[in-house]
N, CA, C and O of each residue as an XYZ file, in Angstrom:
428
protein
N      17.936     13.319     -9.513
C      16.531     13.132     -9.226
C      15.820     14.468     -9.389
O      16.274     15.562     -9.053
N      14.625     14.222     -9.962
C      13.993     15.465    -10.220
C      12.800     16.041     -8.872
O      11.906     15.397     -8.323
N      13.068     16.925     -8.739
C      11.940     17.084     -7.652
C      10.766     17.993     -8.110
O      11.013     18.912     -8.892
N       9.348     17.757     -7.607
C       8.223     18.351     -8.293
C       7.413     19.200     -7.318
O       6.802     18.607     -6.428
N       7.345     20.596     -7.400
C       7.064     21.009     -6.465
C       5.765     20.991     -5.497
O       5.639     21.449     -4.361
N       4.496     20.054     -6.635
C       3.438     20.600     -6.296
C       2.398     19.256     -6.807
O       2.287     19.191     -8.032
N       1.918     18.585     -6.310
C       1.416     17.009     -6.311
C       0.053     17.408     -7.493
O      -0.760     18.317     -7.325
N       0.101     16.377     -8.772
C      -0.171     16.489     -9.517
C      -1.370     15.433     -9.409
O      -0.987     14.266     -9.326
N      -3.087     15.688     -9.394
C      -3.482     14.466     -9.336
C      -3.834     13.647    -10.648
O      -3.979     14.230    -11.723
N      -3.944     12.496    -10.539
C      -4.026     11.280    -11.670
C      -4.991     11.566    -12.339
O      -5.976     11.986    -11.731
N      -5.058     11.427    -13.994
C      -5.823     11.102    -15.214
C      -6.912     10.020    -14.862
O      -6.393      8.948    -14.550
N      -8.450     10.025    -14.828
C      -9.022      9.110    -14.595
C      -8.577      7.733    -15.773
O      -8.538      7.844    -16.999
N      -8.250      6.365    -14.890
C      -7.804      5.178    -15.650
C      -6.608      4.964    -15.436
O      -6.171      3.842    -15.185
N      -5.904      6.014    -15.505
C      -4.324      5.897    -15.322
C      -3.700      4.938    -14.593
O      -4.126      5.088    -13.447
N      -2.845      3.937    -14.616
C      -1.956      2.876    -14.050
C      -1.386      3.802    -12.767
O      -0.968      4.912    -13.095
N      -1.318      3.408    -11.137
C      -0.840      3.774    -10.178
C       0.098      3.399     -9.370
O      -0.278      2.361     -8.824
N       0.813      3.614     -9.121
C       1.399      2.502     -8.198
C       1.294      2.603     -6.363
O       1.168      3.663     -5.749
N       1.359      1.583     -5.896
C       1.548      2.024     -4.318
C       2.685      1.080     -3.594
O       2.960     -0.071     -3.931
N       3.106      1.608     -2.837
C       4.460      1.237     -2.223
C       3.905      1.403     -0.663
O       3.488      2.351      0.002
N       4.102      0.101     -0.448
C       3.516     -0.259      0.787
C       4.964     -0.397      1.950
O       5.999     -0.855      1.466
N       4.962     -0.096      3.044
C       6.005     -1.318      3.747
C       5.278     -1.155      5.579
O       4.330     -0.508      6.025
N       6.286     -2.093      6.221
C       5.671     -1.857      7.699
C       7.351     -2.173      8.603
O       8.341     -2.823      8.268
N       7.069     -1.468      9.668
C       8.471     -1.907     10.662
C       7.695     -2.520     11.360
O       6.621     -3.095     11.182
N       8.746     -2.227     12.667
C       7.828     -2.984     13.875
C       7.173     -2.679     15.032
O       7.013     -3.222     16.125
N       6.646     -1.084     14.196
C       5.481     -0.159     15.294
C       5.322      1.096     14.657
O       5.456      2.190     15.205
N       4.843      0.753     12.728
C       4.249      1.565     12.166
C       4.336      0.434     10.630
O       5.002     -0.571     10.382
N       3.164      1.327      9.746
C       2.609      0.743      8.584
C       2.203      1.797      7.864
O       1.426      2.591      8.395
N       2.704      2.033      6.352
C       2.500      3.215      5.582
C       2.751      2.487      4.476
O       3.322      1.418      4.263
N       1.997      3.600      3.568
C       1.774      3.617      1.808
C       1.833      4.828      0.858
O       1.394      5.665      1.647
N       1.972      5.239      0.181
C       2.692      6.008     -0.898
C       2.214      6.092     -2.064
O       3.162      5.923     -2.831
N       1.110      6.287     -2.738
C       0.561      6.230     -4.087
C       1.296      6.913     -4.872
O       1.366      8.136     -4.752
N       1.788      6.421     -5.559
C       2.366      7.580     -6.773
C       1.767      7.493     -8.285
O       0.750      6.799     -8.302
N       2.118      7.998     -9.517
C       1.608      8.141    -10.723
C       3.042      8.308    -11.277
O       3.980      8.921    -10.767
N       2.979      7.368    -12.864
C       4.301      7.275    -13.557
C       4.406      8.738    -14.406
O       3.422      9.282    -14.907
N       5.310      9.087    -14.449
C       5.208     10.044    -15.699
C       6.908      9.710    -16.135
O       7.962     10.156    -15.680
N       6.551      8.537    -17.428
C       7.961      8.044    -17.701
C       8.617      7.210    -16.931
O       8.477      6.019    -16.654
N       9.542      8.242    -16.555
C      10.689      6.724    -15.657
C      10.318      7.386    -14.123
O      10.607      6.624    -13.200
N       9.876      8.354    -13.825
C       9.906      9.308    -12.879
C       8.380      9.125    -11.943
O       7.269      9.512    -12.307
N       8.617      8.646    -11.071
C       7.088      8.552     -9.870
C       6.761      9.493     -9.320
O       7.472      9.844     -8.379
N       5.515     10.337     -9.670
C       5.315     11.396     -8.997
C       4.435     11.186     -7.668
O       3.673     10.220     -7.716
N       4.427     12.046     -6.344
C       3.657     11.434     -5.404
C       2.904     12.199     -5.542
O       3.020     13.397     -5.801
N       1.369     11.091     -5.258
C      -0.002     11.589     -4.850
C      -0.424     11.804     -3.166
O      -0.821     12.768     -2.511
N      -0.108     10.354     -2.849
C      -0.850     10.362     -1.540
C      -0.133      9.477     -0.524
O       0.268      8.377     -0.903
N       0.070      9.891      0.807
C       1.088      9.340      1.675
C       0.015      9.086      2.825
O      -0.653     10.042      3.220
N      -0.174      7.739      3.405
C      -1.081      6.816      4.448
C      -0.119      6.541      5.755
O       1.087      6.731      5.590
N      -0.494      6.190      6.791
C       0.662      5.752      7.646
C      -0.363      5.872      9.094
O      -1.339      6.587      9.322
N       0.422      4.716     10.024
C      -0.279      5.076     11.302
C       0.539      4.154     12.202
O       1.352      3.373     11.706
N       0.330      4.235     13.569
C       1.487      3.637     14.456
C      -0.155      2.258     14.903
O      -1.360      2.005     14.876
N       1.557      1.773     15.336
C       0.781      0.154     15.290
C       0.231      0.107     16.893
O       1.080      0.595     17.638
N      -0.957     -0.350     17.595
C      -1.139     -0.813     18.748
C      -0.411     -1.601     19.319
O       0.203     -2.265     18.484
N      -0.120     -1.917     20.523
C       0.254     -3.267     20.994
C       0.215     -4.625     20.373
O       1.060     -5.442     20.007
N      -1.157     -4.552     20.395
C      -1.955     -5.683     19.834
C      -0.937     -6.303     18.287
O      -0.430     -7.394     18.026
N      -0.996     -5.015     17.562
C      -0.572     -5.101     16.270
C       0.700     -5.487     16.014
O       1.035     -6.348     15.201
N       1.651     -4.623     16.952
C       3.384     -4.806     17.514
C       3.775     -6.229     16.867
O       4.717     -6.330     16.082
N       2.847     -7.500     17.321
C       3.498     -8.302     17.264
C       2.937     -9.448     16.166
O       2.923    -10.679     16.165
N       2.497     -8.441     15.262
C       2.061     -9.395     14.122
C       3.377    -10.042     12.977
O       4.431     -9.409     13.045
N       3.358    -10.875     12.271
C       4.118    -11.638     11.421
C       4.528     -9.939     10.210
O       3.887     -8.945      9.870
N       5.404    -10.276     10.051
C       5.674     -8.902      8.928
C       5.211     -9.364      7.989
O       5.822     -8.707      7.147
N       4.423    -10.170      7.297
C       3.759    -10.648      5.773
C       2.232     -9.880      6.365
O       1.825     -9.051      5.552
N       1.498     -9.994      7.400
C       0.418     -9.550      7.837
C       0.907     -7.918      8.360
O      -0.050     -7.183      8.601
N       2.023     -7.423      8.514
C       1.781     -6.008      8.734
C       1.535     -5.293      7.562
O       0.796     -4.316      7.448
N       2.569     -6.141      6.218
C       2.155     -5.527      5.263
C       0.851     -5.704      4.467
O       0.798     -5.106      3.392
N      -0.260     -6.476      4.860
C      -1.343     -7.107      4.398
C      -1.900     -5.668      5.055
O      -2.689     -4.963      4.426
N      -1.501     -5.376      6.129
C      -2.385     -4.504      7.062
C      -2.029     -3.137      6.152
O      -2.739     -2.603      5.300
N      -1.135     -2.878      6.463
C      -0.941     -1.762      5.624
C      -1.547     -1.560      4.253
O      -1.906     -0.429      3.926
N      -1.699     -2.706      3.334
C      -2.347     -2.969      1.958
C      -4.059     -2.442      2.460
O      -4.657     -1.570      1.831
N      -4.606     -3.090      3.574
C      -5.875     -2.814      3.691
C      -6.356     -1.175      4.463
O      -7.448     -0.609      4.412
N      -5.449     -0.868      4.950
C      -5.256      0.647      5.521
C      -5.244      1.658      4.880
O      -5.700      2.707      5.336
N      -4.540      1.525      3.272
C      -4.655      2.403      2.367
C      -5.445      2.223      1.174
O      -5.610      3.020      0.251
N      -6.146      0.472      1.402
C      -7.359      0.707      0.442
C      -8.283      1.233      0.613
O      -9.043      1.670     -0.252
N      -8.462      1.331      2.402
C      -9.588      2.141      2.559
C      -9.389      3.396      3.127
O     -10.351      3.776      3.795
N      -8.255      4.311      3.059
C      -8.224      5.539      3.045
C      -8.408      6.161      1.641
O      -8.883      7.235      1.271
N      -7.692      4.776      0.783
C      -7.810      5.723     -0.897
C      -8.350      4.981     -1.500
O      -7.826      4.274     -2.361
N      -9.730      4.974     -1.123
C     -10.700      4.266     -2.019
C     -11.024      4.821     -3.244
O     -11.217      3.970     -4.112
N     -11.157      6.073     -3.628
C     -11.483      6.393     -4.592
C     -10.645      6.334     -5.479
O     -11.148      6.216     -6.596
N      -8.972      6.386     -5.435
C      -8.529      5.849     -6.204
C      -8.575      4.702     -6.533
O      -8.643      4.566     -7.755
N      -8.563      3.509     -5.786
C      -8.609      2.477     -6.442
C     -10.122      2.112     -7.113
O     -10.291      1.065     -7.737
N     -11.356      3.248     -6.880
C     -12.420      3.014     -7.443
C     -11.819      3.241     -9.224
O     -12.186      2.471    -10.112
N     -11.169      4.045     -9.399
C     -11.085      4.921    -10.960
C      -9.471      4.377    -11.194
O      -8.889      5.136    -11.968
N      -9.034      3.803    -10.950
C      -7.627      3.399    -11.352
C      -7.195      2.226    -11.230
O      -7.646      1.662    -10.233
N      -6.440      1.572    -11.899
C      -5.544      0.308    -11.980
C      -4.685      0.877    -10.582
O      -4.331      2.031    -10.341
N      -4.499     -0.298     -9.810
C      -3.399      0.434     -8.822
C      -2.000     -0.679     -8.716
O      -2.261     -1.845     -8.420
N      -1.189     -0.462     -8.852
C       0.151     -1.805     -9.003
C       0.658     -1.790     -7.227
O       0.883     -0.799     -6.532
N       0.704     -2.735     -6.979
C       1.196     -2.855     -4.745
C       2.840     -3.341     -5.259
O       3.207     -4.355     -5.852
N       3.478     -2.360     -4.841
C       4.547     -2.921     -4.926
C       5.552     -2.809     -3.390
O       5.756     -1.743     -2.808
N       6.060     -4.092     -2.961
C       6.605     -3.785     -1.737
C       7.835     -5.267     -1.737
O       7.525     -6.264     -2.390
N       9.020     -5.238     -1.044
C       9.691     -6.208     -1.027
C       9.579     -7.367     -0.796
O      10.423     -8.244     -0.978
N       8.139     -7.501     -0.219
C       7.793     -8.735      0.328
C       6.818     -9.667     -0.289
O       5.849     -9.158     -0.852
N       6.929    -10.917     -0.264
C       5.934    -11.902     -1.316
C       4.380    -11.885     -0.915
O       3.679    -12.864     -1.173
N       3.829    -10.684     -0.242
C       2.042    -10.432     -0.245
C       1.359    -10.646     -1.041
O       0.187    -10.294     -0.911
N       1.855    -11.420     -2.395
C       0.365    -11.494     -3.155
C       1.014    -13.338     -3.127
O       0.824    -14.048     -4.115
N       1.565    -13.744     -2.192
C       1.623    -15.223     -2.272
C       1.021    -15.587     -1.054
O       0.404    -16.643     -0.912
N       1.226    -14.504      0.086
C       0.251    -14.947      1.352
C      -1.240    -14.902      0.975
O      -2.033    -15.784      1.304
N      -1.670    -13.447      0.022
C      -2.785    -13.109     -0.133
C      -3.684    -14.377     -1.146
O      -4.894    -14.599     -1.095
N      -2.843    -14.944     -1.870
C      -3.248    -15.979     -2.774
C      -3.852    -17.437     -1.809
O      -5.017    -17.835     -1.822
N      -2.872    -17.962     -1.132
C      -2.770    -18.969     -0.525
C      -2.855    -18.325      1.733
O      -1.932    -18.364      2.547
N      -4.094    -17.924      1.914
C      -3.846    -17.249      2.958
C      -4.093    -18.211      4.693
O      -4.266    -17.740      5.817
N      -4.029    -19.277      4.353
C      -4.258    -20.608      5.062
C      -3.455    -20.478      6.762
O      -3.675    -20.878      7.906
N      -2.570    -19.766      6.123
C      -1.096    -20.002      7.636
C      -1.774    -18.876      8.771
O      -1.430    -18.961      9.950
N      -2.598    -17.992      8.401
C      -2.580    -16.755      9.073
C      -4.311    -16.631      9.175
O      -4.881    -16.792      8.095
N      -5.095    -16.388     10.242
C      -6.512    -16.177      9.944
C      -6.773    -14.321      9.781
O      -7.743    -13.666      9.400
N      -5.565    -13.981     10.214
C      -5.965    -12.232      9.835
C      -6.100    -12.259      8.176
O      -6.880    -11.603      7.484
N      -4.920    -13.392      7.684
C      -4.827    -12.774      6.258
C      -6.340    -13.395      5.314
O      -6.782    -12.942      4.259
N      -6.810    -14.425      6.047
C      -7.827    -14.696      5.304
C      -8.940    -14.149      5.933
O      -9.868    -14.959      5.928
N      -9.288    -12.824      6.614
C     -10.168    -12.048      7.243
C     -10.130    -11.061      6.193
O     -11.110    -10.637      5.581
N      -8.433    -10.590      5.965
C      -8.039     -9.437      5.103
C      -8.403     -9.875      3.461
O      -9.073     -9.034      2.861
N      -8.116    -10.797      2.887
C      -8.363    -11.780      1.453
C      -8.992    -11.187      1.074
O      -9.504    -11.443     -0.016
């Protein structure tokens, strides 16, 4: 693995990716930029969950997390394609968001 010493920011347009995930008393995201096969990091989001939050469905922590770092890194996603990539099926809750009223608050 190559390591880079010094965070390189993105080409306006450039394809992004973000890597979302959540446990079960925190929620973070990870923007990175491809160069090749190799993800370089831009920008790292994260915050501890309330009570309240503790005991949400893990398809909605990661919804939460999706909306936590759209609006910390808005400006990237103003000027960039951004790709959400995370283990979990969020763009099938986000599609069909019926089961959950956070997720169709979040939609």
């Amino acid at each position: 693995m190559e390591i880079f010493p010094e965070v390189i920011p993105p080409v306006r347009g450039e394809i992004l990716s973000l890597h979302i995930a959540a446990s079960s008393d925190e929620i973070g995201a990870m923007l990175f930029r491809e160069k090749g096969s190799i993800q370089i990091p831009i920008y790292f989001v994260s915050r501890t969950l309330p009570n309240v939050e503790r005991g949400y469905a893990g398809s909605d922590k990661l919804i939460l997390a999706l909306v936590h770092a759209t609006r910390r890194l808005r400006r990237y996603f103003k000027d960039h394609t951004v790709k959400v990539l995370t283990d979990e099926p969020v763009e099938r809750v986000l599609l069909n968001p019926g089961r959950s009223r956070r997720a169709v608050k979040w939609a």
